[in-house]
C-alpha positions as CSV (number, residue, x, y, z in Angstrom):
1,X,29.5,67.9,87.9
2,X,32.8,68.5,86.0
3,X,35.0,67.0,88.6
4,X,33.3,63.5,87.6
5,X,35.8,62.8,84.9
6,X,38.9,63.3,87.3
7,X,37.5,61.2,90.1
8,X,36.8,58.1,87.3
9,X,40.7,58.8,86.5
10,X,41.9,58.8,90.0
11,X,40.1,55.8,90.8
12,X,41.8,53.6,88.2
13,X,45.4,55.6,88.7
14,X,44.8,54.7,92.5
15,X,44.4,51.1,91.3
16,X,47.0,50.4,89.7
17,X,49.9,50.7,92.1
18,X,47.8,47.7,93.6
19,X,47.9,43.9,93.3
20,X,50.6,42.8,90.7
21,X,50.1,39.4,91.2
22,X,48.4,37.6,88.6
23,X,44.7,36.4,89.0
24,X,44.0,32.9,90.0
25,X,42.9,31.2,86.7
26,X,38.9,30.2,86.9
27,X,37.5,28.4,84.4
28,X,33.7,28.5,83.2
29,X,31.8,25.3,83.3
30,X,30.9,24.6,79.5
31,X,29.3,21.8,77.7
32,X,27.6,21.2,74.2
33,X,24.2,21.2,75.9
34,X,23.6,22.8,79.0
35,X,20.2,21.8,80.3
36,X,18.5,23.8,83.6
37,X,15.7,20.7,84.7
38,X,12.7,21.0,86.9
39,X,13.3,25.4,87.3
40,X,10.8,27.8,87.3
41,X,11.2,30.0,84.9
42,X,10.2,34.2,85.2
43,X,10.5,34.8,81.4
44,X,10.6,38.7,82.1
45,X,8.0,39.0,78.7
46,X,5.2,39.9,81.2
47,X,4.9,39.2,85.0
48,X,4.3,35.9,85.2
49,X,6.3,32.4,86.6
50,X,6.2,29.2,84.4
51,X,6.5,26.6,86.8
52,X,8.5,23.2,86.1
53,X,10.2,23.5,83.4
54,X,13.3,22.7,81.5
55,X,15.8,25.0,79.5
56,X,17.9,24.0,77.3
57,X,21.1,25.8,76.0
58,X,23.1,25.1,72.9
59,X,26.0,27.2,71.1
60,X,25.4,30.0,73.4
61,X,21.9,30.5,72.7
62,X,18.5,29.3,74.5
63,X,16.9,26.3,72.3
64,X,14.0,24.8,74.5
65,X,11.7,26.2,77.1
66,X,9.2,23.7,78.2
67,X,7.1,22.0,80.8
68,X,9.9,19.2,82.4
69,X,7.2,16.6,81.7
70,X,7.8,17.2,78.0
71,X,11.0,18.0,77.0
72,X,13.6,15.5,76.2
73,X,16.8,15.9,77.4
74,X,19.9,15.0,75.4
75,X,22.1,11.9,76.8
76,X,25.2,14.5,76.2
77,X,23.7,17.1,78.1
78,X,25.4,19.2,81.5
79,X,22.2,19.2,83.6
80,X,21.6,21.4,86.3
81,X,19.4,20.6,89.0
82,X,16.8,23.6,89.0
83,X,13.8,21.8,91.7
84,X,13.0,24.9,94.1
85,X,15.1,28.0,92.2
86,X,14.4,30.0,89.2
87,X,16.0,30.8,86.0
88,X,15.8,34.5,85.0
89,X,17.7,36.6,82.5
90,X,20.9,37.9,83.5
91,X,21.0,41.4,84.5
92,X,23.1,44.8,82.7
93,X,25.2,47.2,84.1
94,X,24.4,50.3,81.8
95,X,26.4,52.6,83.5
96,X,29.8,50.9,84.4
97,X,33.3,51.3,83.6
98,X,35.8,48.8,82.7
99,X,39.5,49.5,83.5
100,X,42.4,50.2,81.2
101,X,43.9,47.8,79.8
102,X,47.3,48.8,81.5
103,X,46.0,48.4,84.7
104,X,47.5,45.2,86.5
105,X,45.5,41.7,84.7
106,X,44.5,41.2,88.4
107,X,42.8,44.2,88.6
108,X,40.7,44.5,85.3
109,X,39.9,40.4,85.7
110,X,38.1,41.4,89.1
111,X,36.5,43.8,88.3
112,X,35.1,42.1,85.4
113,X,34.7,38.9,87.6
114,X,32.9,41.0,90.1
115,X,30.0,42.1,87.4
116,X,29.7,38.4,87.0
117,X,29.2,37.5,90.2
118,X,26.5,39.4,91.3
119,X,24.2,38.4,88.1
120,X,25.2,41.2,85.9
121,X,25.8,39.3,82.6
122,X,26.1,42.8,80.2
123,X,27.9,45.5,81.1
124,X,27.8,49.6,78.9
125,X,31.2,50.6,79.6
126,X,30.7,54.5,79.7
127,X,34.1,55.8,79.5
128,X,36.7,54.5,76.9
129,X,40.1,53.6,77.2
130,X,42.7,52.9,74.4
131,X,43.3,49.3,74.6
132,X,39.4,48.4,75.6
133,X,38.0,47.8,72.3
134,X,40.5,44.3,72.3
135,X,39.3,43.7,75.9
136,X,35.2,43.8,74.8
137,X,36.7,41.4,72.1
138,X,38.4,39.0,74.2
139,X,35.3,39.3,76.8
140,X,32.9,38.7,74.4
141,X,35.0,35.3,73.0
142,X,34.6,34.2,76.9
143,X,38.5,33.6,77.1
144,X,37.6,36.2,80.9
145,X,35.1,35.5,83.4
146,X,33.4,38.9,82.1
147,X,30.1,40.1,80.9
148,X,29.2,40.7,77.3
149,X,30.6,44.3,77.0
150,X,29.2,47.0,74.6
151,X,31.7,50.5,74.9
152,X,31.4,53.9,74.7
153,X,34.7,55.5,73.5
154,X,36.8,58.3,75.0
155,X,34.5,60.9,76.5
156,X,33.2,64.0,74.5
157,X,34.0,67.0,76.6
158,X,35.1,70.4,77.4
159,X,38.5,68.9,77.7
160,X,38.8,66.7,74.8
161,X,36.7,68.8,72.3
162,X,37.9,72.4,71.2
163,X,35.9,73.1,68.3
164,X,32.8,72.3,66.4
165,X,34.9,70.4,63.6
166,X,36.7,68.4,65.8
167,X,33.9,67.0,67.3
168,X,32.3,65.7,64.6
169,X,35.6,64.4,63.3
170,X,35.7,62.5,66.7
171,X,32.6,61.1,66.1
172,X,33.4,59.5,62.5
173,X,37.0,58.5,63.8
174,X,35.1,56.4,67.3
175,X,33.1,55.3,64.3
176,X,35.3,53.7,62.5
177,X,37.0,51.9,65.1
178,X,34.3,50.3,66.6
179,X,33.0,51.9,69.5
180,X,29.5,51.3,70.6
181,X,28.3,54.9,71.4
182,X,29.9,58.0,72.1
183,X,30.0,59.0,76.2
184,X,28.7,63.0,76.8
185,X,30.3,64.6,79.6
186,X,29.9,68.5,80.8
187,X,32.1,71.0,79.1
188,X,31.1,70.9,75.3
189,X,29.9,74.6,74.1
190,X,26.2,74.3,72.4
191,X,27.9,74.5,69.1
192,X,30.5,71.4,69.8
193,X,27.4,69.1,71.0
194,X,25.1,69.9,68.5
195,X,28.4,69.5,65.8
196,X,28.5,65.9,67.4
197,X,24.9,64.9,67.5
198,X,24.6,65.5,63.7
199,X,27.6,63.9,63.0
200,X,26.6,60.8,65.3
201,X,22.8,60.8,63.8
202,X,25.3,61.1,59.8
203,X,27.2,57.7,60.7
204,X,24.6,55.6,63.1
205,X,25.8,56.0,66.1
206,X,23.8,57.2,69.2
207,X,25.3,59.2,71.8
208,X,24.5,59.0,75.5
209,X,25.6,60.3,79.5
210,X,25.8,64.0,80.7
211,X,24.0,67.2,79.5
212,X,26.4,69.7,79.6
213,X,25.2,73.0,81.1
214,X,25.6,75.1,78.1
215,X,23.4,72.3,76.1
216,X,20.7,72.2,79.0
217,X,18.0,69.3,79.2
218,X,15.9,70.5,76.7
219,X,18.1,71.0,73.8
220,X,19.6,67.5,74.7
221,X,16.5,65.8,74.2
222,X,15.4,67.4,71.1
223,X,18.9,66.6,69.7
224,X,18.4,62.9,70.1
225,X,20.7,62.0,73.2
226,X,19.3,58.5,73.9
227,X,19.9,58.1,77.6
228,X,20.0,60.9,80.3
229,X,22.6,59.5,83.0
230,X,22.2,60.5,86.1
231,X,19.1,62.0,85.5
232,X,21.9,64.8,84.4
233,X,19.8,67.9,83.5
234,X,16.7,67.7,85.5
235,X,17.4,69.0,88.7
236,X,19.3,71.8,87.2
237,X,16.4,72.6,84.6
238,X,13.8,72.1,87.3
239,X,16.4,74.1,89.6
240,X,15.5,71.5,92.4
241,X,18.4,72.0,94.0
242,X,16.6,75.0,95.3
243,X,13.0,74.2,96.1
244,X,10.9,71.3,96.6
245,X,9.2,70.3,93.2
246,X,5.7,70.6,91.9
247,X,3.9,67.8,91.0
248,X,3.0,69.7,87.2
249,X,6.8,70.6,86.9
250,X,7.7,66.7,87.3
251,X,5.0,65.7,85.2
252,X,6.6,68.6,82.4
253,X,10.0,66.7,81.9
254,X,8.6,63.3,82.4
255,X,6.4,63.8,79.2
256,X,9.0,65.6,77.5
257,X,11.2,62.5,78.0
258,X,8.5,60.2,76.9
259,X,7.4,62.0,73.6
260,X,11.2,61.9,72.9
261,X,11.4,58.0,73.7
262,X,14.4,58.3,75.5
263,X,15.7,56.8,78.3
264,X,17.1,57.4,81.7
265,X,19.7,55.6,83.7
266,X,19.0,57.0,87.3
267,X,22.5,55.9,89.5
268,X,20.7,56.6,92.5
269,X,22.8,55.7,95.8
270,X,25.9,57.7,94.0
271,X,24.5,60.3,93.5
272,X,23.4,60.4,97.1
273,X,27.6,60.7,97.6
274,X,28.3,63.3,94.8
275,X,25.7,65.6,96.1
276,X,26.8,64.9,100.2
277,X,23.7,63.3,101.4
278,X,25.5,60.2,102.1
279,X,26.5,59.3,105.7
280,X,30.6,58.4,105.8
281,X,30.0,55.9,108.9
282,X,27.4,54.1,106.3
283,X,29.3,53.7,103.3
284,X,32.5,52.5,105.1
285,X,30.3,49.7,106.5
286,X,29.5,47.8,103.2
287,X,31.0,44.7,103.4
288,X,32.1,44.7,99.4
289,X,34.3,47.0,100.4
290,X,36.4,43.8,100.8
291,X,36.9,43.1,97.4
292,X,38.1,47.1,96.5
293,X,42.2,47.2,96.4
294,X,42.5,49.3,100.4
295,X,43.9,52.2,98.7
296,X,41.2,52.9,96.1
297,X,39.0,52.1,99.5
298,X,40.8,54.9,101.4
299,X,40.9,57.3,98.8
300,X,36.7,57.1,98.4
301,X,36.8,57.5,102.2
302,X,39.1,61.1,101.9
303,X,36.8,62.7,99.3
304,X,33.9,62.0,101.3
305,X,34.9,63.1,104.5
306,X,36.7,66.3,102.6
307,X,32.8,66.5,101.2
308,X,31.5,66.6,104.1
309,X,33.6,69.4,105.6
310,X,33.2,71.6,103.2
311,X,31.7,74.9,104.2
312,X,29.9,75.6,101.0
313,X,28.2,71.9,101.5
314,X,24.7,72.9,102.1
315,X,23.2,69.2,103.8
316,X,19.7,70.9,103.6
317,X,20.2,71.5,99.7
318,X,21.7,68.1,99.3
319,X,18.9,66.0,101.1
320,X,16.2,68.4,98.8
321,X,18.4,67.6,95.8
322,X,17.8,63.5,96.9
323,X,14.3,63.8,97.7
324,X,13.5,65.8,94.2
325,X,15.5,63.1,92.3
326,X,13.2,60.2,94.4
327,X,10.2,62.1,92.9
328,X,11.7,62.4,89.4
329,X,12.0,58.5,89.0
330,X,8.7,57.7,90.4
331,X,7.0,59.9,88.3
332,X,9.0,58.5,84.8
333,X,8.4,55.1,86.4
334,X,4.6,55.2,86.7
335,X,4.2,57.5,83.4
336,X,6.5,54.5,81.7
337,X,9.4,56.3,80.7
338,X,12.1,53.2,79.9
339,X,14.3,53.2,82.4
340,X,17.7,51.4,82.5
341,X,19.3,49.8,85.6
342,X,23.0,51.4,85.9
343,X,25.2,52.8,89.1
344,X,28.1,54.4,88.0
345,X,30.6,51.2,89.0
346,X,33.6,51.3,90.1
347,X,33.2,54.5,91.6
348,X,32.8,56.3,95.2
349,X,31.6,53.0,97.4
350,X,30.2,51.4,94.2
351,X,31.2,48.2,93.6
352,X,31.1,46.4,90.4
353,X,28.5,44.2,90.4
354,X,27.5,44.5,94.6
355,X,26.4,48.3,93.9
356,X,23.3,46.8,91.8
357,X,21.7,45.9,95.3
358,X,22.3,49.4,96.6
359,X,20.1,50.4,93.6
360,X,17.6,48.0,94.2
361,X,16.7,49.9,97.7
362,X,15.8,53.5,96.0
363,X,13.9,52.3,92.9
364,X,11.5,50.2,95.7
365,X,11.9,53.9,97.6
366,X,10.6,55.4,94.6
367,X,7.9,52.7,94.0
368,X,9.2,50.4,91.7
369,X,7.8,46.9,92.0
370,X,10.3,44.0,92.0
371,X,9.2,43.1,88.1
372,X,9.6,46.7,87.3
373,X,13.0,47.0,88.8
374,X,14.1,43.4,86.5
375,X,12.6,45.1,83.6
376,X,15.4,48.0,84.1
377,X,18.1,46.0,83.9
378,X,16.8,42.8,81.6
379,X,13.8,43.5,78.6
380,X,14.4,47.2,78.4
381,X,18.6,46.6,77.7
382,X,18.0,43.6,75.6
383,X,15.4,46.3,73.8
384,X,18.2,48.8,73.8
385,X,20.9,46.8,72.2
386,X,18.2,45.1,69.8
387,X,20.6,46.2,66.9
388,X,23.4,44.3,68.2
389,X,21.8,40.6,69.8
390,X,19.0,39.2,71.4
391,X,18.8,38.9,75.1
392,X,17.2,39.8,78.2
393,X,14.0,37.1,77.9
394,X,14.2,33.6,78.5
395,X,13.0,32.3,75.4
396,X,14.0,30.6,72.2
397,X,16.7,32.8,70.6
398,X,17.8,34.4,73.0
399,X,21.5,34.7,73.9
400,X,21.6,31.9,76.7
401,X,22.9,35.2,79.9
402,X,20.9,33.5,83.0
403,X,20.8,34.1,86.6
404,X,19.8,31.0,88.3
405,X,18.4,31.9,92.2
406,X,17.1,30.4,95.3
407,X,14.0,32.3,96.0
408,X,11.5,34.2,93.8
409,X,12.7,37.6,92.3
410,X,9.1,39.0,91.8
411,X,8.1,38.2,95.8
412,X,11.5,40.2,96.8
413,X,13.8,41.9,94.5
414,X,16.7,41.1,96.9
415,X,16.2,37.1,96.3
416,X,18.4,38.2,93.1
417,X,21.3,38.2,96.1
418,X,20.7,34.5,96.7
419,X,22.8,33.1,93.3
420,X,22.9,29.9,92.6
421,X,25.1,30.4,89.1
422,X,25.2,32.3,86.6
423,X,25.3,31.9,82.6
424,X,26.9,34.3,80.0
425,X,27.0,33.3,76.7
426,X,25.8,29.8,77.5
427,X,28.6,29.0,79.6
428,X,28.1,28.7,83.1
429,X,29.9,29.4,86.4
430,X,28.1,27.7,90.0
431,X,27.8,29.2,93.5
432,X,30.8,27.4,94.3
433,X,33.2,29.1,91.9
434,X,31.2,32.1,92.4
435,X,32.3,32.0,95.9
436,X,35.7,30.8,96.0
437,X,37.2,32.8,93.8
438,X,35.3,35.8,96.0
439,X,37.2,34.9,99.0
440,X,40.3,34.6,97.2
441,X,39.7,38.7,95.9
442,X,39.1,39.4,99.6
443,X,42.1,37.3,101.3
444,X,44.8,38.6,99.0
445,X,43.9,42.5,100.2
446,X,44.1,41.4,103.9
């Protein structure tokens, strides 16, 4: 687990020797009223459709919801034809990385753009970057084609973190210049984490990601660490990297998680690839590989195969590892522990945005209904950041981040793939933009 950080760096050091030209400008369709007419609407407050209807969006923010038949649409009003699709909320990202702001402007717009594009209207940076906290800023004023971005600062770890006192120094100094919550990864001593967790719980801020090993599951969760990335800590608790799990020993952390009220984000399909249950062949098939600079591409493809070829890579241990994790989230799933859509993006043949999908396939695996799988990354974020906005309902109130699709999400969670636009901040950007500027990310690394 400690090699994560390093592989997150050489992935945006890899990038940006890429792609100096600047990005083609795209501009989001905006209006003072936008108005969705005739859509069915999943509100995402229970399972349910609301059939006909019309939404209306003003300043950013959801106004109307209504049968078509009664509300009255503005002569000013953008509206967009919704007979046949349906208007859902946008979805989150809650374990993605945005990249330096040194990177090339082409690089950090597309992957930003990318999020967009596949629905995912906020995005939980988990590892900060000097320079980020302006690019949340200009995100979040829409001046980019980017999600709404909440940041975690520079990562708390055993290489950032020598003592006890500089931790929770750390935490007042991320504190006070704005970060969103501090990022955990492996490495702190027992007396450095718990130094930061009182300091974080002293100023208000919560702290989330990796348990290192010297911390250990348990102490993690009675600390207060409010999401469990990864499911970082189980396996290694459980040690289900050695046996196949009991049903009681599941059913042990999965309680303990609940009584805590804390959260997991599970980053499934990676973890498939960090463990070396992932086939090469399968994950140099994905077609959004097209959209990935070639050399970021080729460098995923040499740590996988040097995976693979290791002699201490056990494939038996990994697939048990998989299988145990599959277990883990279908147990917190039916015993209702919150969990929190999120893939690790941009990362090891996870592509911002395209890599939700790939998530989409092991939470169904692991028994997750298509509503239960939008609750992940929709109510339970805009629950999560309650503090900071409203979102992730389609309601009155609400910030206006919509997905608008061709087939019903609840009959098939991969209808989400069929976009028809997508809203952030009440401004909106159609298929046909969506697409375009797609093909012009793909053509300029051919």
């Amino acid at each position: 687990m400690k090699a994560l950080p390093t592989t997150l760096v050489l992935l945006f050091v890899t990038t940006c020797a890429f792609a100096q030209t600047p990005a083609p400008h795209v501009d989001w369709v905006t209006a003072p009223v936008i108005v969705f007419e005739h859509v069915n609407v999943i509100p995402m407050d229970e399972e349910r459709v609301l059939n006909d209807q019309t939404v209306m969006i003003e300043a950013g923010r959801i106004v109307e919801v209504g049968p078509a038949s009664v509300v009255q649409v503005p002569e000013n009003a953008l509206v967009i034809d919704g007979q046949g699709k349906y208007l859902l909320p946008g979805l989150a990202e809650m374990h993605g990385h945005i990249p330096p702001p040194d990177q090339p402007e082409k690089q950090v717009e597309e992957t930003l753009f990318m999020y967009v594009a596949n629905g995912v209207t906020t995005v939980r940076g988990m590892l900060g970057w000097p320079g980020n906290l302006e690019l949340r800023e200009q995100a979040n004023r829409g001046e980019l084609i980017a999600p709404t971005l909440y940041l975690a600062g520079p990562s708390f770890s055993g290489g950032s973190v020598d003592s006890p006192e500089q931790a929770a120094e750390r935490v007042r100094q991320q504190k006070a210049e704005g970060w969103d919550l501090l990022k955990v990864h492996p490495g702190l001593s027992l007396e450095e984490y718990d130094a930061m967790a009182r300091a974080a719980q002293e100023v208000g801020i919560r702290f989330a990601g990796h348990v290192p090993s010297e911390v250990g599951l348990v102490h993690a969760i009675k600390r207060g660490q409010d999401t469990f990335d990864h499911l970082d800590g189980y396996i290694e608790y459980l040690k289900g990297h050695e046996r196949v799990l009991t049903d009681d020993e599941i059913a042990e952390v999965v309680q303990m998680t609940l009584d805590a009220d804390a959260a997991v984000v599970p980053t499934m399909p990676l973890w498939e690839i960090i463990v070396g249950a992932a086939d090469l062949e399968t994950l140099t098939a994905y077609p959004e590989l097209q959209y990935m600079p070639p050399r970021v591409v080729q460098a995923w493809t040499e740590s996988h195969r040097n995976r693979l070829a290791n002699p201490n890579l056990n494939r038996e241990q990994a697939q048990r590892i998989v299988e145990n994790r599959q277990r883990l989230l279908r147990a917190m799933n039916e015993a209702g522990v919150k969990i929190l859509l999120g893939t690790d993006t941009p990362q090891f043949f996870s592509v911002p945005g395209f890599s939700l999908h790939r998530e989409f396939l092991r939470m169904e695996e692991a028994g997750m209904t298509p509503y239960e799988i939008l609750v992940s990354g929709t109510r339970n974020v805009g629950d999560y950041f309650r503090s900071k906005d409203t979102f992730g309902t389609v309601s009155v109130g609400k910030r206006a981040d919509l997905i608008l699709v061709d087939a019903n999400p609840l009959e098939s969670i991969h209808n989400v793939h069929r976009i028809s636009g997508v809203m952030v901040r009440g401004r909106w950007l159609p298929k046909e933009t969506i697409e375009a500027r797609l093909k012009q990310i793909a053509n300029s690394y051919q």
